[in-house]
C-alpha positions as CSV (number, residue, x, y, z in Angstrom):
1,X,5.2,-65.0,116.3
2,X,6.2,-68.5,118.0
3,X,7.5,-71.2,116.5
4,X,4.5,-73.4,116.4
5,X,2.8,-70.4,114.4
6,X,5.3,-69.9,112.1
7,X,5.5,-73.7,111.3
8,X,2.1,-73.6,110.6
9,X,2.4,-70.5,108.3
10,X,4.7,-72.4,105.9
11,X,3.1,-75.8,106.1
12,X,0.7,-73.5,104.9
13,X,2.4,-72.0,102.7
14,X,3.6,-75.1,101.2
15,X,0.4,-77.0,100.8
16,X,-0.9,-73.9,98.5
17,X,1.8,-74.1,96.3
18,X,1.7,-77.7,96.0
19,X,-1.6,-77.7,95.4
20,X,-1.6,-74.7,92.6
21,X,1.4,-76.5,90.8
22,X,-0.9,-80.1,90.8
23,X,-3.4,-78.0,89.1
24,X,-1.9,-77.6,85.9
25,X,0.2,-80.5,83.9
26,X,2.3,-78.3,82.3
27,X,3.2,-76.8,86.0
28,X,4.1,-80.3,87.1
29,X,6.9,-81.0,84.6
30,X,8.7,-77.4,85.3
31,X,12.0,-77.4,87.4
32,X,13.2,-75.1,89.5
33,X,14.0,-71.9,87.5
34,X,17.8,-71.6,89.4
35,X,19.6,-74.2,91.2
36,X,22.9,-73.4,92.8
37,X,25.5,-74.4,94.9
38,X,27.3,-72.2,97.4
39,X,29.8,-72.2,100.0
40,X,28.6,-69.3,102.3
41,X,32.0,-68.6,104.9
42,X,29.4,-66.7,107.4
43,X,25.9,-67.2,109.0
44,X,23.6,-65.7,107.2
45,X,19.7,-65.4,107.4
46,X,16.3,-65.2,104.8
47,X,14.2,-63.3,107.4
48,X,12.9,-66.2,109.3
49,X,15.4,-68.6,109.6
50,X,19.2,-68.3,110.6
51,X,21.7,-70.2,108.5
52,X,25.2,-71.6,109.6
53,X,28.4,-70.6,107.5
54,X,28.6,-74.0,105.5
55,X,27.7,-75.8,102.1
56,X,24.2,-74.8,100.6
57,X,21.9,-75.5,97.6
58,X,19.4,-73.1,96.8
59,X,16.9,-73.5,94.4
60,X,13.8,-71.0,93.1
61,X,10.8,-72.5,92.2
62,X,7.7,-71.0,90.6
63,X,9.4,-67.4,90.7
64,X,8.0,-67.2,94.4
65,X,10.0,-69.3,96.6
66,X,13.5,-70.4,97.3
67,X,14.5,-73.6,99.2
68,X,17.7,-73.0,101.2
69,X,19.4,-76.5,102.1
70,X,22.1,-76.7,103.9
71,X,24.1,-79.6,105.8
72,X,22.5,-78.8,109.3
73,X,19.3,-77.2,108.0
74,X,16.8,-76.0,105.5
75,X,14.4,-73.7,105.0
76,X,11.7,-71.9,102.1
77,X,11.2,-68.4,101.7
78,X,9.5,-66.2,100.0
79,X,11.1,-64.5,96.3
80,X,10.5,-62.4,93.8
81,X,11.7,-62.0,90.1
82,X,13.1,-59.2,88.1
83,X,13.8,-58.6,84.7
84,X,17.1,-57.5,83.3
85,X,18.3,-55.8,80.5
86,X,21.8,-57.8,80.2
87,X,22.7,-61.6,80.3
88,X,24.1,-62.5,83.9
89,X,27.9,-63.0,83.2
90,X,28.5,-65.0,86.6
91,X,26.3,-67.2,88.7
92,X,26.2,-66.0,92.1
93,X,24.6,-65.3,95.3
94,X,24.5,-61.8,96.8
95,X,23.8,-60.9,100.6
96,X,23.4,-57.7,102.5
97,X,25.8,-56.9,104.7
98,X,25.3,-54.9,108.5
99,X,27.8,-55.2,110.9
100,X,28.6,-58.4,111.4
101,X,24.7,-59.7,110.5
102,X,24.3,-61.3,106.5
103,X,20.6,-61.3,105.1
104,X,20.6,-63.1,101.4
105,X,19.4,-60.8,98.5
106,X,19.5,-62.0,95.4
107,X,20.6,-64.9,93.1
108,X,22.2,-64.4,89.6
109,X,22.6,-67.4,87.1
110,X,24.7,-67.1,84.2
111,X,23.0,-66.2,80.8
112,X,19.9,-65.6,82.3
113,X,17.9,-62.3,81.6
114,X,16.2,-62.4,85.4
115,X,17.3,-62.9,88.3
116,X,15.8,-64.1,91.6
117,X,15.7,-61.6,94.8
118,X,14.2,-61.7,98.1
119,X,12.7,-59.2,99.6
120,X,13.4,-57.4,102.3
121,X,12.4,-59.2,106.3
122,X,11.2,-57.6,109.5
123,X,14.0,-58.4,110.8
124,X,16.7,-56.8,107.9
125,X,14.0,-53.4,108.0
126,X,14.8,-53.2,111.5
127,X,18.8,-53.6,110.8
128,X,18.5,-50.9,108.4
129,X,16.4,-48.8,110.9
130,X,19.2,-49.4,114.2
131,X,22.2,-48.4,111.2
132,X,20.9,-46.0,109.3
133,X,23.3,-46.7,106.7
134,X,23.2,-48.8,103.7
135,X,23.8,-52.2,103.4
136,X,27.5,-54.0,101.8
137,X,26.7,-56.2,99.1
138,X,28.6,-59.2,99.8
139,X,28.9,-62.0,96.4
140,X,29.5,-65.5,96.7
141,X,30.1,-67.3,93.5
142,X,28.4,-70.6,92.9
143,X,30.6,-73.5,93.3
144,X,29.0,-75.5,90.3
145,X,26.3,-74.4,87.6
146,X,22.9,-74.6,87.7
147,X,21.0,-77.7,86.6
């Protein structure tokens, strides 16, 4: 897929979840479920976008998406939400670990019950495919807590 195209499919993207959350009042006044800050020391990427090592704040909204923000660039991406038994005792933020290659996971948020993962890219199924081993989980503790 080329750039142009996948520009287009998140300006897409975008739009539709914009325009479901202006649907609803109640959906207007929400924040985003998670907002944390992290200093990542390694380049890292969500699938579709490749991060620098540097300062980030990453925020899930509506359960479904995550905006990644960073000093030299930004980027959505597409997450899920799962349930946990336990309380997280630590905000954090987990990436998979091949080689020298980091794909983020998941994000944790102290006291919360849930916990916000992505799932997994084209391009992490193919690291797991060329390895054939299993990924490191690599944490990164937030810097400050959520707000």
């Amino acid at each position: 897929m080329s750039t142009l195209q996948v520009s287009k499919v998140r300006a897409t993207l975008l739009a539709i979840i914009f325009a479901g959350a202006s649907l609803s009042p109640a959906s207007q006044a929400q924040d985003p479920e998670g907002k944390v800050v992290v200093k990542v020391p390694f380049a890292f990427e969500d699938g579709s976008e490749h991060f620098s090592p540097g300062l980030y704040t990453i925020s899930a909204y509506y359960r479904n998406v995550a905006n990644i923000r960073g000093e030299s660039n930004s980027g959505f991406a597409t997450t899920c939400v799962d349930d946990n038994r336990q309380p997280s005792q630590t905000t954090k933020v987990v990436f998979h670990r091949y080689g020298g290659q980091y794909f983020i996971e998941q994000i944790w948020i102290a006291g919360e019950t849930t916990h916000t993962y992505f799932p997994l890219s084209k391009a992490e199924r193919l690291e797991i495919a060329a390895n054939k081993t299993a990924p490191t989980d690599v944490v990164v503790a937030a810097l400050e807590p959520p707000r």
